[in-house]
N, C-alpha and C positions, 0 to 999 in steps of 0.2 A: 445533448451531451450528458454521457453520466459523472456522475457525483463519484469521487474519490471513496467516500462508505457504500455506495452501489458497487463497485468496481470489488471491494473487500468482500462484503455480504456474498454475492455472485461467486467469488471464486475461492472463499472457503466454508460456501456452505452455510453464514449464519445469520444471522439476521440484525437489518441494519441497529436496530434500536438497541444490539448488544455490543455495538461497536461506541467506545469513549475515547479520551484521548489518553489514558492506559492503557489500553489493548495493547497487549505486544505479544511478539513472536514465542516468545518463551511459557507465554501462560496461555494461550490457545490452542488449541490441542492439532488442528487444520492449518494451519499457520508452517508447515515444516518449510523444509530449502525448496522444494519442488515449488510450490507452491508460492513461495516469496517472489521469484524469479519469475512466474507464470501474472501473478500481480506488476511487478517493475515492469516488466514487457508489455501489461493489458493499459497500463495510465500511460504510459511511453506515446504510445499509440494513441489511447483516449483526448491527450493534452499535448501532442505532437512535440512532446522535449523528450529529449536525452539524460540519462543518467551516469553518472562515472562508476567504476567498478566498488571503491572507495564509496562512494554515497549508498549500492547496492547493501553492502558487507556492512555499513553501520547504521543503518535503518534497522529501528527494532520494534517501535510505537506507529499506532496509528495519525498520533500527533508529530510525532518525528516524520513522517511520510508527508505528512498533509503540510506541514510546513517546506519541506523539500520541493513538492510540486510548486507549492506559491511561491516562493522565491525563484525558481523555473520560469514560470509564465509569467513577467515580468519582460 
């Protein structure tokens, strides 16, 4: 199973050890809407939950993410 920062690294291209729990959408440059949506669908998938539209649209960190999942797989 991949790792939440496997899943980031992979699908924007950067590499995990640049990934913190700052990382966010706004100051990554790979990180656009295309690409946000291509992630929510790749962990959707990786960790078989669901995400509400509402959780997509205010997900902005990788620690806001990473906490969203964990409270999911619960």
């Amino acid at each position: 199973m991949e790792t939440i920062k496997e899943i980031i690294a992979r699908i924007l291209s950067i590499e995990e050890a640049e990934i913190k729990d700052q990382t966010a959408r706004d100051k990554t440059e790979s990180w656009d809407s295309f690409n946000h949506l291509l992630l929510v669908s790749e962990i959707e998938k990786e960790f078989n939950i669901k995400f509400t539209i509402k959780e997509v649209e205010e997900t902005k960190t990788f620690k806001e993410l990473e906490s969203l999942v964990n409270s999911k797989k619960r």
